[in-house]
RODO-2510 file (C-alpha; in nm, 4 decimals, decimal comma):
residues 412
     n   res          X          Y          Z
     1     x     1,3711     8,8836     3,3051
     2     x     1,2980     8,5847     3,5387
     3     x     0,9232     8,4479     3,6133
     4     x     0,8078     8,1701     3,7682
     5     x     0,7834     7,8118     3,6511
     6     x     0,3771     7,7579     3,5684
     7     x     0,2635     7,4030     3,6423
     8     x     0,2981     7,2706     3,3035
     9     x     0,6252     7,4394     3,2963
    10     x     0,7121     7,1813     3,5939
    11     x     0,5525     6,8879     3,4814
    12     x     0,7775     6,9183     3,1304
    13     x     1,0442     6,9758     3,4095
    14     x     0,9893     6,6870     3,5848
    15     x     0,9488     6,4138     3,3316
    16     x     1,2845     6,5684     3,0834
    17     x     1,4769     6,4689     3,3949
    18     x     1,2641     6,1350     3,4471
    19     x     1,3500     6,0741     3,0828
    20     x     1,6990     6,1284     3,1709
    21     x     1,7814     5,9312     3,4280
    22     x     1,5397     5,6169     3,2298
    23     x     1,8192     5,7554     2,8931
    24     x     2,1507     5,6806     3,1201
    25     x     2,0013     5,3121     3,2597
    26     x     1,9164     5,1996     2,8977
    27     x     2,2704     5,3454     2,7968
    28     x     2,4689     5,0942     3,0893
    29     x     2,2811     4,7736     3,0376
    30     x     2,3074     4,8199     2,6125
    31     x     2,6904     4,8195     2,6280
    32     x     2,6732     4,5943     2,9233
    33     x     2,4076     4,3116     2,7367
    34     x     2,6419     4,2669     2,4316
    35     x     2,9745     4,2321     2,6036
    36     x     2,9776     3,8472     2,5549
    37     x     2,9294     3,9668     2,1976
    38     x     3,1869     4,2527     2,1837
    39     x     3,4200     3,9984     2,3536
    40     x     3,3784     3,7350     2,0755
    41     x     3,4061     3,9968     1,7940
    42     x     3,7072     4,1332     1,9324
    43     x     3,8443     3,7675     2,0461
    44     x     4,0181     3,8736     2,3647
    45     x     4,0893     3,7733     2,6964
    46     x     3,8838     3,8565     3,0157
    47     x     4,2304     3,9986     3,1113
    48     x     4,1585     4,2965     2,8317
    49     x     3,7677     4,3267     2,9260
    50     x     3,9184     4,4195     3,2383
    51     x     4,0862     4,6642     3,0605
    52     x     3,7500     4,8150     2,9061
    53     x     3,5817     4,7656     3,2171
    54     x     3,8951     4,9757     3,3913
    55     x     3,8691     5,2550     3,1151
    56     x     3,5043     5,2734     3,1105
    57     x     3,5272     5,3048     3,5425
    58     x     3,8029     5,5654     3,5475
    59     x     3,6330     5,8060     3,3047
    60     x     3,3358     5,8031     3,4876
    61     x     3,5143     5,8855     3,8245
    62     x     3,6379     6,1132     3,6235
    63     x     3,3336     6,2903     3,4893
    64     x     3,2004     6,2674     3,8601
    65     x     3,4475     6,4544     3,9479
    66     x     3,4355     6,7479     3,7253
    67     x     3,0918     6,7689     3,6565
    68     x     3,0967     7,1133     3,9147
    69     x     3,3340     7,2466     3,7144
    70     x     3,1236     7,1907     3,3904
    71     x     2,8430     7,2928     3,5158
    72     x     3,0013     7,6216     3,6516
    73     x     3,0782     7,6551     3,3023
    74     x     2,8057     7,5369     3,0952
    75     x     2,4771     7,5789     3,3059
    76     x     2,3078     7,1920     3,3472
    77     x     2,0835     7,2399     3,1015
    78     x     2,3458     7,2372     2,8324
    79     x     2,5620     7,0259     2,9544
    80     x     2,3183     6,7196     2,9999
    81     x     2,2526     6,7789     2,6291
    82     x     2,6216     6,7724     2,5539
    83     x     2,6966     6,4692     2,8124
    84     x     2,3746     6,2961     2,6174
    85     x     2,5570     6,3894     2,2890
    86     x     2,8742     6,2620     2,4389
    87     x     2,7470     5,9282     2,5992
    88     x     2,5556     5,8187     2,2372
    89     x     2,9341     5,8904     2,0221
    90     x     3,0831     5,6626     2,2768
    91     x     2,7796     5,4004     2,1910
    92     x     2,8432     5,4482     1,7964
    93     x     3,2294     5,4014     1,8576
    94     x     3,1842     5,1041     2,0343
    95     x     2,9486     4,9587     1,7834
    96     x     3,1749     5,0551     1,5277
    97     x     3,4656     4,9391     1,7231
    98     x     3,3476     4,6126     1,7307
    99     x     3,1872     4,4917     1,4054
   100     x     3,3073     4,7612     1,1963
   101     x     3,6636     4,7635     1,2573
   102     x     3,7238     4,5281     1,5198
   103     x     3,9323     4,7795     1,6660
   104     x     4,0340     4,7250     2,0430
   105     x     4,1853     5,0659     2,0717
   106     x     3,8247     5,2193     1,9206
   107     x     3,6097     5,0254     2,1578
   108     x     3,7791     5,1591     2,4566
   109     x     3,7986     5,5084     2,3401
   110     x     3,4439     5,4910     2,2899
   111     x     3,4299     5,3199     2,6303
   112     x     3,6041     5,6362     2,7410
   113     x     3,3777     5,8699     2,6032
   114     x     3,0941     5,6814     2,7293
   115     x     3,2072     5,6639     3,0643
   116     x     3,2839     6,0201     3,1055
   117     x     2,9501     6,1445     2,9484
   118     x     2,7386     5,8837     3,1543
   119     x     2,9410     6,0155     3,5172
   120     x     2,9121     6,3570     3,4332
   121     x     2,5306     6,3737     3,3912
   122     x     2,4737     6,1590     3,6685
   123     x     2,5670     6,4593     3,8837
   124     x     2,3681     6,6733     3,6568
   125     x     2,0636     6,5051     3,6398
   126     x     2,0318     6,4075     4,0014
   127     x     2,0725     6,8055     4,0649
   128     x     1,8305     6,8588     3,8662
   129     x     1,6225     6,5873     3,9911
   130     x     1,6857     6,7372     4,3607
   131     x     1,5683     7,0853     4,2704
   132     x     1,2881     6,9021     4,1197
   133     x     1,2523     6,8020     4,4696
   134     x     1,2825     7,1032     4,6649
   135     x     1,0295     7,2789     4,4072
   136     x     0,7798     6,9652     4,5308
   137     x     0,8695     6,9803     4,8516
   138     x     0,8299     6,5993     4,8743
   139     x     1,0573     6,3390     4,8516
   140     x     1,0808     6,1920     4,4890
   141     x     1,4682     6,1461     4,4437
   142     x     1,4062     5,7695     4,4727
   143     x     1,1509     5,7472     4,1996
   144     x     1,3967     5,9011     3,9603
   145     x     1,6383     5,6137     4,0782
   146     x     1,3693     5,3982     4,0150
   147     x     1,3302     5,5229     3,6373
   148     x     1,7163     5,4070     3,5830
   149     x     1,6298     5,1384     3,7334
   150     x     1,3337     5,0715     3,4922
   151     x     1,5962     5,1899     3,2160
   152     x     1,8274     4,9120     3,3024
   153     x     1,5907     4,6485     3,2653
   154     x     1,4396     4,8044     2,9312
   155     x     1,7965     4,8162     2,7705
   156     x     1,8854     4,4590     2,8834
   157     x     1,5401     4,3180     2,6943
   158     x     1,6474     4,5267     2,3982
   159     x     2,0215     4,3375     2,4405
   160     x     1,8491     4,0156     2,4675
   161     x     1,6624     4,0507     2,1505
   162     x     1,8944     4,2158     1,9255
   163     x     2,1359     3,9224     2,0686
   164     x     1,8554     3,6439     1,9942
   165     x     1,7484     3,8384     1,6495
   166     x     2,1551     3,8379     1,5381
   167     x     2,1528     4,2046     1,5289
   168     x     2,5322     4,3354     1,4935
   169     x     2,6495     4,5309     1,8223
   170     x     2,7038     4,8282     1,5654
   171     x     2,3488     4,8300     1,4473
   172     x     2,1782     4,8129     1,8002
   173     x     2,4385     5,0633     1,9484
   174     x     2,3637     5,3406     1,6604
   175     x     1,9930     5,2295     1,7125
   176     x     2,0080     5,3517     2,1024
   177     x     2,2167     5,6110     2,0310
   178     x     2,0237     5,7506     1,7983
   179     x     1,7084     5,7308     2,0140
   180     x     1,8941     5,8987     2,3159
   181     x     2,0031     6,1930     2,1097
   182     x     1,6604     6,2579     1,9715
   183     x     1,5292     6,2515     2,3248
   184     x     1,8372     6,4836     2,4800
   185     x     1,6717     6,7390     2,2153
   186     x     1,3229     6,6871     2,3360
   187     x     1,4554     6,6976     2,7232
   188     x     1,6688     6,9856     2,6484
   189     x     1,3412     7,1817     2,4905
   190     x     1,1727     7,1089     2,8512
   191     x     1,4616     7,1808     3,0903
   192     x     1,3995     7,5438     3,2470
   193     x     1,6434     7,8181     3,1454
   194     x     1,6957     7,8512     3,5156
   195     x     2,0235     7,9779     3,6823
   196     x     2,3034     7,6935     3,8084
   197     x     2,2118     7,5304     4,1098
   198     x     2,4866     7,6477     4,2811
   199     x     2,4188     7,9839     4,1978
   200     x     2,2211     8,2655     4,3633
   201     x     1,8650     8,2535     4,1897
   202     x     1,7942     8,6506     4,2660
   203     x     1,8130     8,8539     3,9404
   204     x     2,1509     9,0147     3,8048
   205     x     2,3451     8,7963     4,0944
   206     x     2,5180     8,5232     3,8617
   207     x     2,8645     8,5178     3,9659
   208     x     3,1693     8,4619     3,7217
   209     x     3,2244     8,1271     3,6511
   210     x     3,5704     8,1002     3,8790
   211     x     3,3766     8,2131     4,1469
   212     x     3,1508     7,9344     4,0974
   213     x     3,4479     7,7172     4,0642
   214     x     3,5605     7,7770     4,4405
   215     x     3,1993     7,6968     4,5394
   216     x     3,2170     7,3493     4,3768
   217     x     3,5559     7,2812     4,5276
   218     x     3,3963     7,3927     4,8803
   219     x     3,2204     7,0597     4,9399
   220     x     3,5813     6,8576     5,0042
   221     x     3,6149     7,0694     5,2843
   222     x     3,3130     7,0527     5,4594
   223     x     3,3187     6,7475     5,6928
   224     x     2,9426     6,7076     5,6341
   225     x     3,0304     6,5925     5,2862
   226     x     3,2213     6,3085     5,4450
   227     x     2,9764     6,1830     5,6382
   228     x     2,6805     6,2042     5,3553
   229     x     2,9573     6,0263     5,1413
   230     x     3,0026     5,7495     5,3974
   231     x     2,6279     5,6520     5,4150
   232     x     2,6425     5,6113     5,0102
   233     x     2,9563     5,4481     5,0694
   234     x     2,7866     5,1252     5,2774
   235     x     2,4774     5,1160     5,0797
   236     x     2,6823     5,1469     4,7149
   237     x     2,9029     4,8140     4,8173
   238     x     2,5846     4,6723     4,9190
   239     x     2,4012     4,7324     4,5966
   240     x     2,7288     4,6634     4,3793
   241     x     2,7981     4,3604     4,6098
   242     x     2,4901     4,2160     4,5138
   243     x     2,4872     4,2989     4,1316
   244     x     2,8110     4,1358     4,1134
   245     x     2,8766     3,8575     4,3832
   246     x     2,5046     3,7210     4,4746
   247     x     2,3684     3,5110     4,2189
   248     x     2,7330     3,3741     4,2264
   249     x     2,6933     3,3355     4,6199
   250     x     2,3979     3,1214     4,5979
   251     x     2,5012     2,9471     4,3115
   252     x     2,8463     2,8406     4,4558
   253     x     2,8506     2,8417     4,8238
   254     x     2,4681     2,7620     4,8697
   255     x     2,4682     2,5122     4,6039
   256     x     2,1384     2,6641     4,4292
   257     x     2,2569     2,6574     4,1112
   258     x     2,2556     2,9013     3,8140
   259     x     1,8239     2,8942     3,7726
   260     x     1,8397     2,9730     4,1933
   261     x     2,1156     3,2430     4,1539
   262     x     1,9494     3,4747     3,8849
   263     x     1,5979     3,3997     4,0716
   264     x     1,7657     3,5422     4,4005
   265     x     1,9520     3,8233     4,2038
   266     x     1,6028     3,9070     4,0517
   267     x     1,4310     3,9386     4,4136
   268     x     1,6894     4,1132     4,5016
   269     x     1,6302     4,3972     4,2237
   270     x     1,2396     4,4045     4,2243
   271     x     1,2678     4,4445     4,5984
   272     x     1,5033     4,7488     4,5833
   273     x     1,3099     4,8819     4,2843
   274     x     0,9658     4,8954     4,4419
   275     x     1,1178     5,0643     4,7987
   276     x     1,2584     5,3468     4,5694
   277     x     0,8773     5,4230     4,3800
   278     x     0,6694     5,3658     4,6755
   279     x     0,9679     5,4668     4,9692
   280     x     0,9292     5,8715     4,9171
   281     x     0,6263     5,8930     5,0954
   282     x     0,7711     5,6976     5,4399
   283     x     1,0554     5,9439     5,3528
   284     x     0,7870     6,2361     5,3843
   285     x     0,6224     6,1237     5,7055
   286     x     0,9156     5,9713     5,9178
   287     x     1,2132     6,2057     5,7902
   288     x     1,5745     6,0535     5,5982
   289     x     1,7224     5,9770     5,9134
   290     x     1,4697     5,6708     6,0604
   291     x     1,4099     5,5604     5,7049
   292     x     1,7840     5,4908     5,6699
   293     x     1,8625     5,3673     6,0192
   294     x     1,5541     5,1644     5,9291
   295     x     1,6868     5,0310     5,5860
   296     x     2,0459     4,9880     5,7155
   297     x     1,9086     4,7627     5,9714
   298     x     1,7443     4,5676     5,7241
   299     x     1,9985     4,5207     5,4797
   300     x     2,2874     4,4306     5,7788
   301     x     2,0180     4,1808     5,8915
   302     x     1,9372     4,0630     5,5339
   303     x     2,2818     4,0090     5,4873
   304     x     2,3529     3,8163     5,7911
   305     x     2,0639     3,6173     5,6969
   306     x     2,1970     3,5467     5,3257
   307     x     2,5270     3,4388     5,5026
   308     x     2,4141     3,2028     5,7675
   309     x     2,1000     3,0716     5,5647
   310     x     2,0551     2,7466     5,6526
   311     x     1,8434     2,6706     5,3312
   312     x     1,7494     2,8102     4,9754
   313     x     1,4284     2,9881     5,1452
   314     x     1,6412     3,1887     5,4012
   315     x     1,8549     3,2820     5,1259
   316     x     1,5603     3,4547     4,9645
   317     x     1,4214     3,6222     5,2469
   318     x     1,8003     3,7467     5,3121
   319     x     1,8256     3,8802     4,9259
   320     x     1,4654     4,0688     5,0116
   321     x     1,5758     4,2417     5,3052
   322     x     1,9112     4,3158     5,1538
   323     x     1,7854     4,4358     4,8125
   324     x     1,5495     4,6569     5,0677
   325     x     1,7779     4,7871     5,2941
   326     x     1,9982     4,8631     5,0128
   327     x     1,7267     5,0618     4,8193
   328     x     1,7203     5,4502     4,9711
   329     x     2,0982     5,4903     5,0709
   330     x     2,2402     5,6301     4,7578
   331     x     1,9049     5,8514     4,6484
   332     x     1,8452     6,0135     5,0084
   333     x     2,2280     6,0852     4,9961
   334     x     2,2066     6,2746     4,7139
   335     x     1,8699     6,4689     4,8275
   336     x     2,0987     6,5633     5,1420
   337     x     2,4036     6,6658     4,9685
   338     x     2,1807     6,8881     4,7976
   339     x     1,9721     7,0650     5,0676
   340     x     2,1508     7,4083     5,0493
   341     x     2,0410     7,4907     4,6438
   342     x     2,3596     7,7428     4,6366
   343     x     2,6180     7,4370     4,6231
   344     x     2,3789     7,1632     4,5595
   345     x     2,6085     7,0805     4,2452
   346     x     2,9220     7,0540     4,4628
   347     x     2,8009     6,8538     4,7260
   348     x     2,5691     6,5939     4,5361
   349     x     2,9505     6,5616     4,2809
   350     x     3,1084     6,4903     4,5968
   351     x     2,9255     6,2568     4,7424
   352     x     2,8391     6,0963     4,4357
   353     x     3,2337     6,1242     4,3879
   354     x     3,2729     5,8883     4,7173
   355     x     2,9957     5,6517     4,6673
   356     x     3,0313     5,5826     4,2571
   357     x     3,4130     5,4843     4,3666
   358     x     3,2505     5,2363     4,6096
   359     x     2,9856     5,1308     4,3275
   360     x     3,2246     5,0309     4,0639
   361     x     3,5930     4,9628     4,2583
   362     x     3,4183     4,7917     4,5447
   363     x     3,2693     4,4531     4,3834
   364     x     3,6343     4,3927     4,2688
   365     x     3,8485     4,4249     4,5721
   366     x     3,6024     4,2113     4,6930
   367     x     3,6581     3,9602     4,4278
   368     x     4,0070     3,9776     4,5596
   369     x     3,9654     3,9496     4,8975
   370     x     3,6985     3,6305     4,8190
   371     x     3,9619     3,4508     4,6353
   372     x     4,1175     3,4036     5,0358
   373     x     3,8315     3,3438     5,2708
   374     x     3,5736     3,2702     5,0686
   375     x     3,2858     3,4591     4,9082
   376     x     3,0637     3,4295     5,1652
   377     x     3,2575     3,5539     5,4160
   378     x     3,3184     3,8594     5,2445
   379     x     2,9697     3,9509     5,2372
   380     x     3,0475     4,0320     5,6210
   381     x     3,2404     4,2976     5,5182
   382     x     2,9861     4,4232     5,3404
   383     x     2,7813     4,3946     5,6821
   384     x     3,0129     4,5972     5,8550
   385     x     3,0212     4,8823     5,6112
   386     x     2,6267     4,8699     5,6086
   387     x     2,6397     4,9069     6,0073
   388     x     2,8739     5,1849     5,9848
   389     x     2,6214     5,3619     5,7179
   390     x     2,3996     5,3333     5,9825
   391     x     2,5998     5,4925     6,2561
   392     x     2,5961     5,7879     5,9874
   393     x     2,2488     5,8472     5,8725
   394     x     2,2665     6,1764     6,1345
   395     x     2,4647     6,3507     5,8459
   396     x     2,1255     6,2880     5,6475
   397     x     1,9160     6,5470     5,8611
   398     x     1,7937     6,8245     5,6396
   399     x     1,9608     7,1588     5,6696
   400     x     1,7927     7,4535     5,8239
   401     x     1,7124     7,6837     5,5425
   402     x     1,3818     7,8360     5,3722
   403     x     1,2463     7,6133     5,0706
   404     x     1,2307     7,8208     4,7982
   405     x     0,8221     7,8839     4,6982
   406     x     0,9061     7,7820     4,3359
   407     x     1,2307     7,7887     4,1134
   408     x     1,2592     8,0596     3,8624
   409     x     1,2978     8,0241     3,5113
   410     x     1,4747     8,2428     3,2377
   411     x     1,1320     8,3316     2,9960
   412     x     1,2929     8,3081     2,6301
***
């Protein structure tokens, strides 16, 4: 029997996947804070944090990429409890890994597990967070960006003190994973019992799960997908460009230095962060499309300013407007690839799919490409690709289709 979700019943809803997505940014910037440490521990080359950095990468492409089919399988209420399950083992291993055993082999296997768990319920959670959405009928997908945002932050000041307090990488590891498995419970406990998303939500109409398989393979045929995916694409290398390459940028080839290049990196961020709480709204009264032609012109122009900055202040109006521009691009995607409920799982994997490759393989081809005509130049590629974004924000236009009046729940 199937009622409706009460307002409570939405609010738990709401802040379980709020939790979630604040869970996964606390997981990335814990492993990510103590790598100086697991690299000492382990004493190994940056050739061979390469290689956890590769592992970690591939799994999560690879979780991306399957997450329709676990879904189909598993519902996403249970599998972001198993994923959360999954990402905190990886954290113990590579605590364990590293000041335990000292084990190279362990580290990366819990890399492994970490990566896949993490890339998996990033699919599921921002499905969740789009039906969320739809139940609204507002635009909040960016304020659950913002929470992993927020959860980035909070797990790097955790890293920083357990670094300064000479807390082992094991301890603080098991410490965070601990915490994230307590609050999977809690988030599973608040998660409706609702059908799949891609899944018809009328009573006694849940198809077999191979059915639901050939839905979530669907999306790689539609050429909708495509475009959605390349409007992540430009704003994902402009977000990972700038993670990676700017406080190095200003540093280097603006001759800032270090204090300068993390100040810039940090405007950068807030800038970004407080489009994605506050942007929804704009989103609301000026539709996806404007916003993001809008943003893409801002980040193109904040790059080009960054670039051709003729002093430190330019440079930090041209890291505002970039970390602004850059700010929407990869929630709104998602909330389009997710407009028609019935294959909101295969689209938002597929897109996600197109721009996560950008997000973590894009920073180092540009490394590569750098190393022959400079870093700064290279940042016009980035340009480019935020142009083209642009070009695509049509793809962004929401879907003709009747919003559902609330999303029903399976009553225990």
């Amino acid at each position: 029997m199937e009622s409706v979700l009460s307002r409570a019943q939405y609010v738990r809803w709401r802040n379980a996947i709020f939790a979630i997505f604040l869970a996964s940014g606390v997981s990335i910037s814990t492993w990510a804070a103590r790598l100086p440490d697991i690299k000492s521990a382990l004493e190994i080359s940056n050739s061979r944090i390469g290689l956890l950095l590769l592992a970690m990468g591939l799994a999560s492409i690879i979780g991306i990429s399957t997450s329709p089919a676990v879904m189909a399988r598993t519902g996403a209420r249970h599998g972001m409890l198993g994923l959360m399950i999954m990402l905190s083992a990886g954290l113990v291993l590579i605590g364990l890994g590293t000041t335990v055993f000292a084990s190279f082999p362990l580290v990366i296997t819990g890399l492994a597990l970490f990566g896949y768990g993490n890339g998996c319920l990033d699919v599921m959670m921002n499905v969740e967070a789009t039906a969320i959405e739809q139940h609204a009928q507002k635009t909040i997908l960016p304020l659950f960006h913002a929470f992993f945002s927020f959860g980035t932050v909070i797990g790097a000041g955790f890293g920083w003190a357990a670094t300064h307090a000479h807390i082992s990488v094991a301890v603080h590891a098991i410490a965070v994973a601990v915490l994230i498995t307590i609050g999977a419970f809690f988030c599973f406990a608040n998660v409706p019992a609702r059908a799949a998303a891609q899944d018809p939500v009328s009573p006694g109409e849940k198809p077999h799960w191979r059915e639901r398989m050939h839905v979530a393979l669907s999306a790689w045929r539609e050429p909708r997908t495509y475009a959605i995916g390349i409007v992540m694409l430009g704003m994902a290398f402009a977000e990972g460009g700038a993670n990676d390459w700017l406080a190095l940028a200003v540093t280097e080839d603006h001759s800032g230095g270090a204090a300068m290049g993390a100040a810039a990196l940090t405007v950068f961020s807030i800038c970004m962060t407080t489009v994605r709480v506050f942007g929804g709204p704009l989103v609301d009264q000026f539709g996806r499309v404007i916003v993001l032609r809008v943003l893409a012109v801002a980040a193109a122009s904040g790059l080009l300013l960054f670039i051709l900055a003729p002093s430190l202040p330019f440079v930090f109006i041209g890291a505002a407007l970039w970390g602004i521009g850059a700010s929407l691009g990869f929630p709104l995607g998602m909330s389009a690839a997710a407009d028609d409920p019935e294959k909101a799982a295969a689209r938002v994997s597929a897109a996600a799919t197109i721009g996560y490759v950008a997000l973590l393989a894009g920073p180092p081809v540009l490394g590569v490409i750098s190393e022959h005509i400079g870093l700064l130049n290279t940042l016009f590629i980035i340009a480019g690709l935020v142009v083209a974004s642009g070009l695509f924000t049509g793809a962004t236009r929401p879907l003709k289709h009747t919003e559902p009046a609330a999303v029903p729940a399976v009553t225990k």
